[in-house]
VOBA-1610 file (N, C-alpha, C; in pm, whole numbers, padded with zeros to 5 digits, always signed):
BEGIN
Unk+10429+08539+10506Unk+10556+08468+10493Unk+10616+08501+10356Unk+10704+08558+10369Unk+10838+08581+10236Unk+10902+08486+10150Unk+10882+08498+10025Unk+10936+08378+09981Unk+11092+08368+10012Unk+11177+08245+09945Unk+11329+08263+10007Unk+11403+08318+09929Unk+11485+08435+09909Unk+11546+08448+09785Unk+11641+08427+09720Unk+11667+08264+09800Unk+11786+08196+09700Unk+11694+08066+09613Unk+11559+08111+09594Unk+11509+08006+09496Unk+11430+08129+09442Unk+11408+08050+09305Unk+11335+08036+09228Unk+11205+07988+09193Unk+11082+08013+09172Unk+10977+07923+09112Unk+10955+08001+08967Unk+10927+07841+08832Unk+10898+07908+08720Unk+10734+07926+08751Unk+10724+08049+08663Unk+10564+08078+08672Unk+10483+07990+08564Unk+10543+07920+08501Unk+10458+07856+08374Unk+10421+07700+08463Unk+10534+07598+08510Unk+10501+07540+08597Unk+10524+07448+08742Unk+10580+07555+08814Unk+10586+07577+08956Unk+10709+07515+09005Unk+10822+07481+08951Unk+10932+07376+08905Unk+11003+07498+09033Unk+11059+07464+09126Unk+11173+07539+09201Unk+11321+07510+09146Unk+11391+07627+09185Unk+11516+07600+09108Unk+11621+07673+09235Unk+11730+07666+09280Unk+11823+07716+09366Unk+11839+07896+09231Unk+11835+07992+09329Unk+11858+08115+09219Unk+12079+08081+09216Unk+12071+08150+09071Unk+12224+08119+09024Unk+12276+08260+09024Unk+12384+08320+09032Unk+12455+08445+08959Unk+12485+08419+08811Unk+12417+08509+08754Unk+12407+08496+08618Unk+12459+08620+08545Unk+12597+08591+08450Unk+12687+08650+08360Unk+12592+08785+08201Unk+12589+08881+08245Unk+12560+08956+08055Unk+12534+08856+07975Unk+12452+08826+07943Unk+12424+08790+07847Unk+12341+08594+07873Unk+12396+08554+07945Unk+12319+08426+08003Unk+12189+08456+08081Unk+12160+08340+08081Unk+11995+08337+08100Unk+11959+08173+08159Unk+11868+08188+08227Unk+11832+08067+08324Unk+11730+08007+08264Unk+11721+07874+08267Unk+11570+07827+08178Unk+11545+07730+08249Unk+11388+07716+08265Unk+11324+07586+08321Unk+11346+07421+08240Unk+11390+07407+08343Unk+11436+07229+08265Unk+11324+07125+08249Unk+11236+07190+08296Unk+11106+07130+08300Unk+10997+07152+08174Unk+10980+07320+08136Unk+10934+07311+08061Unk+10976+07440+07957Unk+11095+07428+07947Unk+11185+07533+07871Unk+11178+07695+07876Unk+11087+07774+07987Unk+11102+07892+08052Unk+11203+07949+08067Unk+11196+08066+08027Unk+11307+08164+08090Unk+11256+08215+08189Unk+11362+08194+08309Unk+11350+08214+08466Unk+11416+08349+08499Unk+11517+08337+08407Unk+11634+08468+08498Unk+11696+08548+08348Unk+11742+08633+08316Unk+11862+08694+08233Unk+11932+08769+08361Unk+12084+08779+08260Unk+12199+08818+08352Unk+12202+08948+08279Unk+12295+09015+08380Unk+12272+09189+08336Unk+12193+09226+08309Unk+12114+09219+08418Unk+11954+09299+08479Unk+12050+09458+08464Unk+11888+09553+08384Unk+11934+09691+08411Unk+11908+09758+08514Unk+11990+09829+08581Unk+11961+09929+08716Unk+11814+09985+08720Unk+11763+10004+08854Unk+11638+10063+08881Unk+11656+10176+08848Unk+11761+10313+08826Unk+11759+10411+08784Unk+11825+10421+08637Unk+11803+10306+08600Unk+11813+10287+08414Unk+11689+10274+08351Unk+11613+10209+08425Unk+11487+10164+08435Unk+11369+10255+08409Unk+11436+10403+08521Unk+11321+10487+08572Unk+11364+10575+08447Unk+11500+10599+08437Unk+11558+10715+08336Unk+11478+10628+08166Unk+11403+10540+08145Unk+11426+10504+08000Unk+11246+10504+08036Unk+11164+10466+08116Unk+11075+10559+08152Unk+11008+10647+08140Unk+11113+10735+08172Unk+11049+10918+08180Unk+11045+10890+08058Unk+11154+10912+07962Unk+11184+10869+07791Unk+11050+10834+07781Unk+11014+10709+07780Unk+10885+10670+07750Unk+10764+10747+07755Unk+10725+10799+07828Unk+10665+10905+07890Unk+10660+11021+07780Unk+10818+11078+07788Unk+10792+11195+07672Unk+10785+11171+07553Unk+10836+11043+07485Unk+10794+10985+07360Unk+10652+10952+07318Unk+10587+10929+07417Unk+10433+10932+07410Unk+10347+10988+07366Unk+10394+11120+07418Unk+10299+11282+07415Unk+10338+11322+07258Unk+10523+11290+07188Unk+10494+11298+07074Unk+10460+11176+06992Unk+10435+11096+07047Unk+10396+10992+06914Unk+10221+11040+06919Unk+10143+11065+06980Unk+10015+11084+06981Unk+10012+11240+06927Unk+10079+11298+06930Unk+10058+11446+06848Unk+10112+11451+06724Unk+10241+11444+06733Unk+10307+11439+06566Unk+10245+11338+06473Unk+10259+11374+06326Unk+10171+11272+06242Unk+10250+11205+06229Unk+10193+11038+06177Unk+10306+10937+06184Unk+10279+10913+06015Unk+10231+10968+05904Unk+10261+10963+05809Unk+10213+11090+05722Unk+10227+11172+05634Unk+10191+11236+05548Unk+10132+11230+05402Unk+10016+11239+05365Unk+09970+11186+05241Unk+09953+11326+05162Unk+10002+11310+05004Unk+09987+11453+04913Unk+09929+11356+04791Unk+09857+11462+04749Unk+09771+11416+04606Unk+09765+11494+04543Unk+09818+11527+04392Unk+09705+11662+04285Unk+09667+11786+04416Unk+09783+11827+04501Unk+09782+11982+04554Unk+09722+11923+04689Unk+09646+11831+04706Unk+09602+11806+04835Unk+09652+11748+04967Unk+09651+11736+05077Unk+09763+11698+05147Unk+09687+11675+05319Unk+09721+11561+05372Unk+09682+11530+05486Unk+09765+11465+05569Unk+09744+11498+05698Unk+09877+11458+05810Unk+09794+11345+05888Unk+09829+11231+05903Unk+09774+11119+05960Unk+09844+11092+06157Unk+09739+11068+06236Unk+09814+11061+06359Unk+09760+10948+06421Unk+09837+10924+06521Unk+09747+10746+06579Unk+09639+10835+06626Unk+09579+10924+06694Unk+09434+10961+06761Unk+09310+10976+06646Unk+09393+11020+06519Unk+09279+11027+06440Unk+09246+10938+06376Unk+09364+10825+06345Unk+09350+10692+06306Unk+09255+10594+06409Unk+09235+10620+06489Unk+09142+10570+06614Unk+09030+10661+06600Unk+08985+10762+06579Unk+08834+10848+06533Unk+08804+10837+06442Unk+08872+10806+06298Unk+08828+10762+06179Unk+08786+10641+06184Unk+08845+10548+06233Unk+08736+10414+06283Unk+08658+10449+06399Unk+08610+10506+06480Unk+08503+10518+06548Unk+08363+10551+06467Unk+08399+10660+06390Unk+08318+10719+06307Unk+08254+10626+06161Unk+08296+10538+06152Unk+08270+10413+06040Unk+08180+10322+06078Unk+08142+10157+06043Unk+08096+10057+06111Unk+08169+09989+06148Unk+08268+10028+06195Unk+08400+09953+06249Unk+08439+09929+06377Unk+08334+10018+06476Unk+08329+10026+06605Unk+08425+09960+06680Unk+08366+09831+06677Unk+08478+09754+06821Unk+08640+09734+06761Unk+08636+09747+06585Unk+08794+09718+06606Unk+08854+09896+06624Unk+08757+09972+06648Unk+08838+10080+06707Unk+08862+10095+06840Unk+08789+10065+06928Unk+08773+10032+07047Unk+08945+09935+07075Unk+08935+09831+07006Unk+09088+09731+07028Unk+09203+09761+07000Unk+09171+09890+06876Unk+09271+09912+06823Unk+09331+10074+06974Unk+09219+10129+06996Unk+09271+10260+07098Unk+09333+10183+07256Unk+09266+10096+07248Unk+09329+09982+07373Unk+09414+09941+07345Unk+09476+09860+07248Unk+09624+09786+07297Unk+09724+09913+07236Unk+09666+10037+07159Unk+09785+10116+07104Unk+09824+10240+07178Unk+09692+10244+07244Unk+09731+10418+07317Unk+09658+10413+07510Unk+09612+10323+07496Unk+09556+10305+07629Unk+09629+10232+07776Unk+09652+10108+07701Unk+09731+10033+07761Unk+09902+10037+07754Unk+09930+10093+07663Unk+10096+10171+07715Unk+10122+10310+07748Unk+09986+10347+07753Unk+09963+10464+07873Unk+09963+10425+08007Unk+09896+10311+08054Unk+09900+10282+08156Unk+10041+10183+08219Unk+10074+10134+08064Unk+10215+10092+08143Unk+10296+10156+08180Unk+10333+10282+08126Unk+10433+10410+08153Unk+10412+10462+08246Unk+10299+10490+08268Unk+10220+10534+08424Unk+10269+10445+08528Unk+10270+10329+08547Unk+10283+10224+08680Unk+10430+10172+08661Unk+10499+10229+08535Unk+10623+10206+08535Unk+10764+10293+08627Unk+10639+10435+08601Unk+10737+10593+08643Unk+10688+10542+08783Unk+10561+10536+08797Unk+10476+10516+08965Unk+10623+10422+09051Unk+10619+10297+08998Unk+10705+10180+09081Unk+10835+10219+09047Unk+10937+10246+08946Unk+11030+10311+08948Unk+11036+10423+09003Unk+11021+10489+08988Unk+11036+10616+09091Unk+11039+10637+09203Unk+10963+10572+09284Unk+10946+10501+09434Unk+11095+10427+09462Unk+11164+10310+09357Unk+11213+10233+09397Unk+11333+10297+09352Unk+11375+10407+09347Unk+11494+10489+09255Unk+11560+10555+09350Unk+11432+10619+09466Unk+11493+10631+09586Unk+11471+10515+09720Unk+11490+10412+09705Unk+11449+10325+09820Unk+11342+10267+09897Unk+11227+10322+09846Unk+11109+10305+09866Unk+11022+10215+09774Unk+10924+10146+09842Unk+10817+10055+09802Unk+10681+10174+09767Unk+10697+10145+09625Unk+10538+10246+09614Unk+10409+10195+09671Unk+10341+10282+09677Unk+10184+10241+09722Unk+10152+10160+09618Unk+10046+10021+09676Unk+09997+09906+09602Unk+10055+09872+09482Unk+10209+09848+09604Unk+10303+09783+09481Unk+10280+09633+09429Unk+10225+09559+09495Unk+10169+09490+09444Unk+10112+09449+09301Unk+09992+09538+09318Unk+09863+09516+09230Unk+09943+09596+09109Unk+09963+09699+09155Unk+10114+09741+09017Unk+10178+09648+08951Unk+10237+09596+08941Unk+10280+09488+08963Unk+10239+09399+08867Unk+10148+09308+08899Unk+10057+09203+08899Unk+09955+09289+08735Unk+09908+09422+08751Unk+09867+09451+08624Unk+09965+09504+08552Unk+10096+09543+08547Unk+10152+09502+08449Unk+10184+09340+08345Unk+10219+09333+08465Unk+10234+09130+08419Unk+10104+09138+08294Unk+09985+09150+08381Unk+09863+09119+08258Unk+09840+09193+08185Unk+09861+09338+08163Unk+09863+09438+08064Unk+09967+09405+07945Unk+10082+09347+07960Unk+10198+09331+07879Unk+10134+09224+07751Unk+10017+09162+07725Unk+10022+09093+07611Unk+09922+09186+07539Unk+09857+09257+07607Unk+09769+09373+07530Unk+09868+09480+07465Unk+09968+09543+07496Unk+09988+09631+07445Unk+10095+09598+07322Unk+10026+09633+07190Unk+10056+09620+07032Unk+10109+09692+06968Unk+10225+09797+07022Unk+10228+09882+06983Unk+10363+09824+06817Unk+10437+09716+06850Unk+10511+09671+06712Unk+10419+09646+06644Unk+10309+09573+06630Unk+10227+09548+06583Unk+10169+09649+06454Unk+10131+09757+06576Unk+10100+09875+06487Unk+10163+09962+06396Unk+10292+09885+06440Unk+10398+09980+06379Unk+10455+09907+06194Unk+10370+09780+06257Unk+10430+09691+06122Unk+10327+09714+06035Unk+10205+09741+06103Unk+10091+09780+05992Unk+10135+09907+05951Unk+10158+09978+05990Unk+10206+10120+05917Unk+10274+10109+05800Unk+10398+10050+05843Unk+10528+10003+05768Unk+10440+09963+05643Unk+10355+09867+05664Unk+10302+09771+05525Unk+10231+09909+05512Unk+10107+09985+05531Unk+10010+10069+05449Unk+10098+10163+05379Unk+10220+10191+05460Unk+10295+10317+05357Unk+10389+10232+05234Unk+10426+10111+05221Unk+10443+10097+05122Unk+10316+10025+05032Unk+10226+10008+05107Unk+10125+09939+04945Unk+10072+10115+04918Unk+10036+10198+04987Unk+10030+10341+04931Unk+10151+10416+04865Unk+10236+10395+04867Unk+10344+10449+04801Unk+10351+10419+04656Unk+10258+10361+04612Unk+10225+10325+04438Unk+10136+10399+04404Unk+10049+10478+04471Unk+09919+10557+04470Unk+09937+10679+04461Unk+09985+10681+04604Unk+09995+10800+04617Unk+10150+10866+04707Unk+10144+10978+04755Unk+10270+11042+04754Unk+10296+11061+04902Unk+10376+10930+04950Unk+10348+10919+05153Unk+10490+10943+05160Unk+10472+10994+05296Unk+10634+11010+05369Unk+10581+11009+05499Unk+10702+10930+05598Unk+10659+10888+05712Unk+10654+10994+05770Unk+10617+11012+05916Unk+10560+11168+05990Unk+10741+11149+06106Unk+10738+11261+06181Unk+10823+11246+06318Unk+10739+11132+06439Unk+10559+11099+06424Unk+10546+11018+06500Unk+10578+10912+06464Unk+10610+10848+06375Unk+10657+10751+06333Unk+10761+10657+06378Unk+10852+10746+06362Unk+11033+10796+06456Unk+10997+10745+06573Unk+10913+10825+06667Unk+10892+10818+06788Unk+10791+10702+06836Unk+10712+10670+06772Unk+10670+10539+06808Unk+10746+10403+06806Unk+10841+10406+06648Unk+10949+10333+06667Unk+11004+10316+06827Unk+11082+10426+06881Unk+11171+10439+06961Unk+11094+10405+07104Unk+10930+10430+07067Unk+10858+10393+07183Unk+10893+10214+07219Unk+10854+10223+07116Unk+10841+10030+07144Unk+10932+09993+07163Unk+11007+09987+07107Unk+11166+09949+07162Unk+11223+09952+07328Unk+11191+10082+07343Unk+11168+10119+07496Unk+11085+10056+07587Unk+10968+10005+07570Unk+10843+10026+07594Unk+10906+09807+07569Unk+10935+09758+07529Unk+11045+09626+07501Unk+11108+09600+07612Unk+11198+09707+07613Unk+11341+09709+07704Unk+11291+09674+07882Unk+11187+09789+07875Unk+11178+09818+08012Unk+11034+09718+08053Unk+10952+09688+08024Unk+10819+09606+08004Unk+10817+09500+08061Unk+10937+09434+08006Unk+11023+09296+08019Unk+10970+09255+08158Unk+11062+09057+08132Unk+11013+08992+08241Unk+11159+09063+08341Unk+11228+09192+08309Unk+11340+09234+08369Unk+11281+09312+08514Unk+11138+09371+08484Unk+11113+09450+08572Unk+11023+09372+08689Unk+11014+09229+08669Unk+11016+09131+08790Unk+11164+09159+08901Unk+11236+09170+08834Unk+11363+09193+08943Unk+11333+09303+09047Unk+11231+09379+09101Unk+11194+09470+09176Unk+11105+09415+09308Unk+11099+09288+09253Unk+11027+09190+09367Unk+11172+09152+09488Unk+11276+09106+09419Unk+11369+09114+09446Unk+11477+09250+09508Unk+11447+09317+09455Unk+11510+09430+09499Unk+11434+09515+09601Unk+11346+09498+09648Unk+11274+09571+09731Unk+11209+09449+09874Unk+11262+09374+09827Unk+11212+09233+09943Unk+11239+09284+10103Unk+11312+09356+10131Unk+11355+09381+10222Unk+11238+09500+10317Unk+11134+09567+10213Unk+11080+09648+10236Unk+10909+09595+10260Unk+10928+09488+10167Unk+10791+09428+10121Unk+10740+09343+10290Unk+10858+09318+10298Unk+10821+09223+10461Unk+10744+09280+10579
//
């Protein structure tokens, strides 16, 4: 049985609401327990898929290009998130490398993956395979992946090193920026609207 899709239920706590048409920039909230239910000017499924791919190729360079450069007295080293994740493996630091390769390079690998997977499917009209569970592990993948996080630690190590020594940010840098942001945009409780947009298929 299909739910109806002129209601609403909030997911925090189970409060039904009649669904509204909602204006750019407005947004629906639970009166119950102050949830956001809805935003207006939902982006297109092929805005969605197109910012995506983006994601996708921003990836490949944020994990290759260095995201900072260090010079000393003639010496000089290019820093990248993969080696910043093997330099703590290689320490007694084990599990926070382990947390740190999980919420920074693992898990918005896999969101980009099930993002292109279900967009792409739904770009031409189609319900992807175990759209569902797609789905459902995004929802739970989305508080793991840290990638501002990581980005603010950067931000802070290159300026408390910038008294030391002689840093300049890398092109991954750039691109991890632009990841997250993206990786923001599209992540969102926006890409629930595909439950909706594909209802017709799901039945």
């Amino acid at each position: 049985m299909s739910a109806d899709p002129s209601w609403m239920i909030c997911e925090h706590c189970d409060s039904v609401f009649s669904r509204t048409a909602l204006l750019p920039g407005q947004r629906a909230e639970c009166t119950r327990c102050g949830a956001v239910l809805a935003r207006g000017g939902r982006m297109s499924v092929s805005t969605h898929f197109a910012l995506s791919v983006t994601a996708a190729l921003l990836f490949v360079f944020t994990n290759t290009l260095p995201l900072i450069s260090i010079h000393m007295e003639g010496l000089s080293n290019e820093v990248t998130l993969w080696k910043s994740v093997e330099a703590l493996v290689t320490g007694p630091i084990v599990p926070i490398a382990i947390v740190a390769g999980l919420t920074t390079i693992l898990v918005p690998l896999l969101q980009i993956l099930l993002l292109c997977w279900l967009l792409g499917f739904a770009h031409v009209g189609c319900v992807a395979p175990y759209f569902r569970s797609c789905m459902r592990m995004l929802e739970h993948m989305r508080p793991w992946s840290m990638l501002e996080v990581c980005l603010l630690g950067i931000l802070v190590a290159i300026v408390k090193l910038s008294g030391m020594l002689d840093v300049h940010p890398g092109l991954g840098l750039w691109t991890l920026a632009m990841q997250t942001v993206l990786l923001i945009l599209i992540a969102d409780k926006g890409i629930c609207g595909l439950w909706d947009d594909l209802e017709g298929e799901l039945t």
